[in-house]
C-alpha positions, 0 to 999 in steps of 0.5 A: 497529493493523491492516492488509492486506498485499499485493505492489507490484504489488496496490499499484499497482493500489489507488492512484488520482490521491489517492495516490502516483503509480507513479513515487514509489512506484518512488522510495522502493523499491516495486517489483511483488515489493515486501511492503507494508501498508496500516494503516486510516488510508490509511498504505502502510509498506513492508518493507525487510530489518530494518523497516517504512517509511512511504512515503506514504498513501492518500485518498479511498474506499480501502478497498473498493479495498483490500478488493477487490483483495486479498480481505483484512480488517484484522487 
């Protein structure tokens, strides 16, 4: 499977009205400092200290938006 990694707060900037709000993203544990990865499916899987989660998804056209705001391809 692939991903980009980036930080809560690229995360938050990524997001739009078709995915999680701030306030869920704040809910599960997201914060600015938090690592997460986004897979090419749309799925966001946040770093907790022994594992990965999966929080929620991204829809719509999101991946030049993840493309732009980190600078990252899938690896």
């Amino acid at each position: 499977m692939q991903f980009i990694e980036m930080s809560g707060k690229v995360l938050l900037e990524v997001v739009t009205e078709h995915g999680p709000s701030p306030d869920e993203l704040a809910t599960v544990g997201v914060t600015d400092d938090s690592i997460v990865r986004v897979n090419r499916q749309g799925d966001i899987e946040l770093r907790r200290a022994d594992r990965w989660d999966l929080i929620g998804g991204l829809l719509g056209d999101f991946e030049p938006r993840v493309k732009r705001e980190t600078g990252l391809d899938w690896v």
